[in-house]
C-alpha positions in Angstrom: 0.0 0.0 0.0 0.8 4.1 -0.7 1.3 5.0 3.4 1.0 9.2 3.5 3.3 11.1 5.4 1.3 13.9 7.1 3.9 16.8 8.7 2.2 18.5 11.6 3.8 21.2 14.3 2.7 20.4 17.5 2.8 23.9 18.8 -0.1 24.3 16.5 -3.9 25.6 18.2 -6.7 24.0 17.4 -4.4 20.5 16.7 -7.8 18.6 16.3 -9.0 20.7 13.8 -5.7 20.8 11.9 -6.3 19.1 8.1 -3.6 16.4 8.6 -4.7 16.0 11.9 -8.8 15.2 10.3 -7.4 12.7 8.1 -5.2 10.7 9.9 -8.2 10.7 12.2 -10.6 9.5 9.5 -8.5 6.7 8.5 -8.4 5.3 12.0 -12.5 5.7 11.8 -12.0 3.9 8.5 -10.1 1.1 10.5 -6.9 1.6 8.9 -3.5 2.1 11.0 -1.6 5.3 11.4 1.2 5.7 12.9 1.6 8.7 15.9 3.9 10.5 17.9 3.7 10.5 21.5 6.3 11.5 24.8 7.7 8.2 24.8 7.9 7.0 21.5 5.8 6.7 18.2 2.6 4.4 18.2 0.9 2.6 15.7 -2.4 3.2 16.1 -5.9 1.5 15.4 -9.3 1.1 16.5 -9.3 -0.9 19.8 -13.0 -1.6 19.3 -12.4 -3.4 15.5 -10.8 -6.9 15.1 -10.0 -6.1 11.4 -7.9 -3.0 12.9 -6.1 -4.5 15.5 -5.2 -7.3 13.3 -3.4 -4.7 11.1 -1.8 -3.4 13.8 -0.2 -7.3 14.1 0.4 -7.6 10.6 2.2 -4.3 10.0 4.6 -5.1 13.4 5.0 -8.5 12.3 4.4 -9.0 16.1 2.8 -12.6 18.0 -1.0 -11.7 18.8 -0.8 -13.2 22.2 0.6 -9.8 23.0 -1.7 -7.6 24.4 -1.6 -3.5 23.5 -1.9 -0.5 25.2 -5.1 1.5 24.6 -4.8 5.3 24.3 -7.3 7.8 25.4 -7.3 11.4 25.5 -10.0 12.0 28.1 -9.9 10.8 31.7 -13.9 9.7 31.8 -13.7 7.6 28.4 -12.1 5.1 31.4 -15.4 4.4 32.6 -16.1 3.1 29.3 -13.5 0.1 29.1 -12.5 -0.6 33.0 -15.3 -2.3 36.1 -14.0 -0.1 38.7 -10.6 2.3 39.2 -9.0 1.7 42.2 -7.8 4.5 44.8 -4.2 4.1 44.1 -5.1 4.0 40.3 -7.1 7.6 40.7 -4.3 9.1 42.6 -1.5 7.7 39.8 -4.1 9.2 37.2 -3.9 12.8 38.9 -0.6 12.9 39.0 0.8 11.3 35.7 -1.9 11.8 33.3 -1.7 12.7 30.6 1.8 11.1 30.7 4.2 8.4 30.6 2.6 6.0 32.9 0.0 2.7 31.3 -2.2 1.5 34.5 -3.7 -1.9 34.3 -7.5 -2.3 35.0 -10.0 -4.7 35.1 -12.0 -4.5 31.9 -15.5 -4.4 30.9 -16.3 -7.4 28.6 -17.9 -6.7 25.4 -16.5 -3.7 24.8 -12.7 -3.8 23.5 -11.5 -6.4 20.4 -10.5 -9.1 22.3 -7.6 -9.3 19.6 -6.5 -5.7 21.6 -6.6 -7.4 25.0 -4.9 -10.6 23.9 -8.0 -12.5 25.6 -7.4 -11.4 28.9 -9.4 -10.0 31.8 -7.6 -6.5 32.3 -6.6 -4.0 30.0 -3.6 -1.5 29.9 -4.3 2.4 29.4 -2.7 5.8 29.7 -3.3 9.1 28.2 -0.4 10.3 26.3 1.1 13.9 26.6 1.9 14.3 23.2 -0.4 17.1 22.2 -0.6 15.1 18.3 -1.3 12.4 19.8 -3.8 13.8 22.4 -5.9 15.9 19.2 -5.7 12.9 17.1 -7.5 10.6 19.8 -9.9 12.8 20.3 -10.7 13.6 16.4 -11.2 9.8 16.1 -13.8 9.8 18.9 -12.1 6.4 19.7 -10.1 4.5 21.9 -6.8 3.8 20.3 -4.6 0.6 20.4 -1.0 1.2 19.9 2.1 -0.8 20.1 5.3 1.5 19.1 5.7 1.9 15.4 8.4 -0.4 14.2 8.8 -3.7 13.1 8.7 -6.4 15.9 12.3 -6.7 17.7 13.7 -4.0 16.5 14.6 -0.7 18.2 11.1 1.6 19.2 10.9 4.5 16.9 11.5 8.1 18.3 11.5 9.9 15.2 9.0 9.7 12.3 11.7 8.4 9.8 12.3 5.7 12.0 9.0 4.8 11.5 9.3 5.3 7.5 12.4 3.2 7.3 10.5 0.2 9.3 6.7 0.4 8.0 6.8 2.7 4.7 4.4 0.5 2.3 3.0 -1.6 5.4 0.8 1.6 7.2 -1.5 4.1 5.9 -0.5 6.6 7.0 2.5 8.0 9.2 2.7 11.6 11.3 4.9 13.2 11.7 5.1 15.4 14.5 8.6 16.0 15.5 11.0 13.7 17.6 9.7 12.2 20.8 11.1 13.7 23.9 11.3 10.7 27.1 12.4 8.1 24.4 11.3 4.7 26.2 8.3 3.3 26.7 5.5 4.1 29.1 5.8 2.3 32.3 3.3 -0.5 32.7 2.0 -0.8 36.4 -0.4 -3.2 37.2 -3.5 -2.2 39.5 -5.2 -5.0 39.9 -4.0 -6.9 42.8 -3.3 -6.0 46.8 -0.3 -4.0 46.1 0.4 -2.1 42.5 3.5 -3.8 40.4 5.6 -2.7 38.0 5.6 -4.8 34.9 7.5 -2.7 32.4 9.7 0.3 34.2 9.9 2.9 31.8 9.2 6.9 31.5 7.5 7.4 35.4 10.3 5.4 38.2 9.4 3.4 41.0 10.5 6.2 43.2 8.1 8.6 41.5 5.2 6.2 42.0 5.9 5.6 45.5 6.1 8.6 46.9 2.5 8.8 45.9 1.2 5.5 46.9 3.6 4.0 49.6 4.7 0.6 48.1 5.1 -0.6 44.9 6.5 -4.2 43.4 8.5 -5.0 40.7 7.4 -8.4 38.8 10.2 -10.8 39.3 10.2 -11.3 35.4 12.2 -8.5 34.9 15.2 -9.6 36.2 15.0 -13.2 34.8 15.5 -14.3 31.9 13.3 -17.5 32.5 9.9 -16.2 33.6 7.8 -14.7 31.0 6.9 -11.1 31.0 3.1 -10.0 32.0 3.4 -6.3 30.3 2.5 -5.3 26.9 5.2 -5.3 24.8 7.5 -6.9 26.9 6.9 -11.6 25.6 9.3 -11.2 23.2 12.7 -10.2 22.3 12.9 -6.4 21.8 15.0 -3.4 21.0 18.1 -5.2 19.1 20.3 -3.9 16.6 21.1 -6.1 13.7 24.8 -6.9 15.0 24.6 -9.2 18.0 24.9 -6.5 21.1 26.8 -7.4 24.8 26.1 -5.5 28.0 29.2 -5.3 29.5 29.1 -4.7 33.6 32.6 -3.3 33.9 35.2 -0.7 33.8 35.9 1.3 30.5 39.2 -0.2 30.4 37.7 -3.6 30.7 35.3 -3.0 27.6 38.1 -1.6 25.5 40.1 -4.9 26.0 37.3 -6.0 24.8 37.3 -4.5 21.7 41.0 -5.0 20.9 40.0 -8.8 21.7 37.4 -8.4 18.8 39.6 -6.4 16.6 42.6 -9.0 16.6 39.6 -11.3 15.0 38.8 -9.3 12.4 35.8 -8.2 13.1 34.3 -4.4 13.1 33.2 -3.4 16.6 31.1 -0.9 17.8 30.5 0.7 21.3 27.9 2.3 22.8 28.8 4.7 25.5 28.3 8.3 27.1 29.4 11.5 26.3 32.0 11.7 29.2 33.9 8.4 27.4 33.4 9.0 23.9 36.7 10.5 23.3 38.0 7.1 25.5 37.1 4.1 23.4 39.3 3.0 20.1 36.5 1.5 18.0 35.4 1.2 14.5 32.3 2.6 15.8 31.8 5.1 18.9 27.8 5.8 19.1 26.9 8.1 21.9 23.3 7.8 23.6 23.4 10.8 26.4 25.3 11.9 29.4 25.8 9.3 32.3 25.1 12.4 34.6 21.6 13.2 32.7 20.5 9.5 32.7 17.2 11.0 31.3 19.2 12.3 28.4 20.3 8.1 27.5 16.7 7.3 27.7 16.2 9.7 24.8 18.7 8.9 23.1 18.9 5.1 23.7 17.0 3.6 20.8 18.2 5.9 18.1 22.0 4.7 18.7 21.1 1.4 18.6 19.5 2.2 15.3 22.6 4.0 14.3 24.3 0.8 14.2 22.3 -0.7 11.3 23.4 1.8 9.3 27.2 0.8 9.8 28.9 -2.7 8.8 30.0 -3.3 12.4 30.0 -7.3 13.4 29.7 -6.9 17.4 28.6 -4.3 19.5 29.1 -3.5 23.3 27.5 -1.4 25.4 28.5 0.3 28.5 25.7 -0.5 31.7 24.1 1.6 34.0 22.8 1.9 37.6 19.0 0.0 38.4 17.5 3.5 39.4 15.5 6.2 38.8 14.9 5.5 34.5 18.1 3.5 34.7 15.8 1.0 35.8 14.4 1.5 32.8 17.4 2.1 30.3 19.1 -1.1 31.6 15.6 -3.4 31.1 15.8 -2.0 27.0 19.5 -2.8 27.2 19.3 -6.2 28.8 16.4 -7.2 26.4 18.0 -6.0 23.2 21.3 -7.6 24.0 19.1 -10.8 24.8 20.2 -11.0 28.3 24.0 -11.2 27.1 25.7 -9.8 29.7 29.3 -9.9 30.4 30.8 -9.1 33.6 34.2 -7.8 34.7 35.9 -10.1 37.4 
């Protein structure tokens, strides 16, 4: 298929009235996919009400359909809609971080959703984004939006709309395009359902964050294993990966640049990804720089479109420097640990 590229400035008034904006919103009525900017990164949207939608949304991503997907709204009472009760904690999370980077987990009404969207389960995962093109365009469709990132299944999320082009160009209707994203991981999924509220996906709102407004809050053990299977959208299969096979290395710069000359002597073209404080450090075929370790948010927004920098080189290895399991490095190292497929190597 011919996919349209629609350009829209977000700074825009009126973005829900905006031409662009009235068409990409028409072919979601239309059940077609469009793919969407929001804080995190770019969705591909459909129709969370219509099977024949959602199943585009699968068949564009190449992704498993026993993964459920995040539906989008841009007003707090279309909730009442889709969920059989919000919870207390869940209210006070939704007054703090909506609209936002945070996807609550409810119990769902039957009936309502595609059960395609859902995955067949009983609960279903929601947030309101803070992208005001995302927001407009929600509320032009007058529908609830399912919306996985925009990119093909295991490779890097999107952050900027010709990430999006270069993965589903021919595959979408349509793509907008309105600007880079600005967090640059995913939402963080936190499940709402149970006794106490539990992290399945850390992402763009951090544990700490979430407990200073609600006392306690668990982390499902899946994260840190390799062996239990994930509960969060997004999160079954293997994710994030460049096409060179990538190694998180817990250790010293020195220790990763033996590394490298141990790769080199092979013949083979490395690449590293690393901060700005040790770019200038590393001797690499390739030196990709994601942030500043001391702006751990700036790696976060920069994270996925190194790793996509690497495609673009011939480079046979790559290693990456690690960082520490707080604040969003909780949520860096997760995207890190899942797109080097839990190959980590550690310094003695």
């Amino acid at each position: 298929m011919d996919t349209s590229y629609f350009k829209v400035d977000k700074n825009v008034d009126n973005l829900s009235t905006y031409p662009q904006i009235i068409e990409a919103a028409d072919r979601l009525v239309k059940n077609e996919v469009v793919a969407f900017p929001t804080e995190t990164v770019y969705g591909l949207g459909g129709n969370a009400k219509s099977d024949a939608a959602v199943r585009k949304i699968f068949a564009a991503k190449g992704r498993p359909s026993d993964n459920p997907l995040i539906i989008h709204i841009s007003e707090l009472q279309q909730i009442k809609e889709f969920v059989v009760e919000v919870p207390q904690t869940a209210e006070l999370l939704m007054e703090k971080f909506w609209p936002g980077p945070l996807t609550i987990i409810f119990q769902k009404k039957a009936g309502v959703l595609s059960e395609l969207a859902t995955a067949g389960l009983s609960t279903v995962a929601i947030r309101m984004p803070e992208h005001p093109v995302a927001l407009a365009l929600i509320q032009a469709s007058g529908l609830p939006i399912a919306a996985p990132s925009a990119n093909r299944s295991g490779r890097p999320s999107p952050t900027t709309a010709e990430h999006v082009w270069e993965d589903l160009n021919g595959k979408v209707s349509a793509i907008v395009d309105g600007g880079s994203t600005g967090i640059g991981v995913e939402s963080t999924v936190l499940d709402c359902t149970g006794d106490i509220p539990q992290i399945l996906r850390p992402g763009g709102v951090t544990k700490e964050q979430l407990e200073a407004e609600i006392g306690l809050v668990k982390v499902d053990p899946a994260l840190a294993s390799q062996d239990k299977a994930p509960k969060s959208p997004g999160m079954k299969y293997t994710h994030y990966a460049p096409d060179a096979p990538l190694y998180l290395v817990k250790g010293s710069r020195e220790y990763i640049q033996q590394l490298i000359f141990e790769k080199k002597r092979e013949g083979l073209k490395v690449g590293v990804l690393t901060t700005v404080e040790n770019r200038d450090y590393y001797e690499s075929d390739i030196v990709q720089v994601c942030g500043q370790r001391s702006r751990l948010e700036t790696v976060a927004s920069g994270l996925y479109d190194a790793l996509r920098s690497f495609n673009k080189s011939d480079v046979n290895i790559i290693f990456s420097e690690a960082f520490v399991h707080e604040g969003v490095g909780e949520a860096i190292m997760n995207r890190l640990l899942k797109a080097a497929g839990h190959k980590v190597i550690t310094e003695n």
